[in-house]
C-alpha positions, 0 to 999 in steps of 0.5 A: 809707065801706068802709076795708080793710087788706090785711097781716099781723096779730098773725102772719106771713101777708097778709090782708084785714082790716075795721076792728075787725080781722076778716078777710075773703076776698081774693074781697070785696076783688077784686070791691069794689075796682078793684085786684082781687086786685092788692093783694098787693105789686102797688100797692108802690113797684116795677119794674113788669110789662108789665101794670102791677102791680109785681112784688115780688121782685127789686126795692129794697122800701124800707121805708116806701116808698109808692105813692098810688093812686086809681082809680074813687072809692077810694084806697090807699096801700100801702107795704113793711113788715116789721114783722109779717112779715120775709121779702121782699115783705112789705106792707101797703095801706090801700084807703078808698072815696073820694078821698083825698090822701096824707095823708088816707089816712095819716090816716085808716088811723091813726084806722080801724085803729089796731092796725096803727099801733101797730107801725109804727115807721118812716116812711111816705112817698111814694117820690120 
């Protein structure tokens, strides 16, 4: 199973990153999954555009405010968070091949990159 989180990581800044946390380039992730390069506050609760992707600013970025996706056998979950990077539009996404609920997502991003989770001190849940 390939699993990414798309974030910040021990600085200000959003990058790819595999478990064990290397980085990788945002080129792997837009020819691997089916969001491509989208992931950038584009699979965040939000207004969306006229071409479907979420338009970051200008919008309420609740944190912890999630979206679920699945498309084409992968899953992501991304959400608003602060907690690496304070300025606005500041997000992370975890992104699993296969089809996942919620929960399972949630569940497995806390086992495959636990050095995310331990500074999450909010919730994370579905926007309503």
């Amino acid at each position: 199973m390939r699993a990414f989180y798309f974030g910040c990581y021990k600085h200000p800044g959003h990058y790819l990153w595999v478990p064990g946390m290397g980085s990788h380039s945002m080129s792997l992730l837009a020819k691997t999954i089916p969001w491509g390069d989208h992931v950038d506050g584009g699979l965040c609760p939000g207004k969306k555009g006229r071409d479907g992707w979420t338009r970051s600013y200008g919008t309420a970025q609740v944190e912890g405010q999630a979206e679920h996706h699945v498309l084409d056998g992968w899953t992501a979950v991304a959400f608003w968070d602060r907690s690496g990077d304070s300025r606005p539009g500041s997000n992370s996404a975890f992104i699993f091949e296969g089809v996942f609920t919620f929960e399972g997502v949630i569940a497995r991003s806390k086992e495959v990159f636990p050095e995310i989770w331990k500074r999450i001190t909010f919730e994370v849940s579905l926007r309503n």
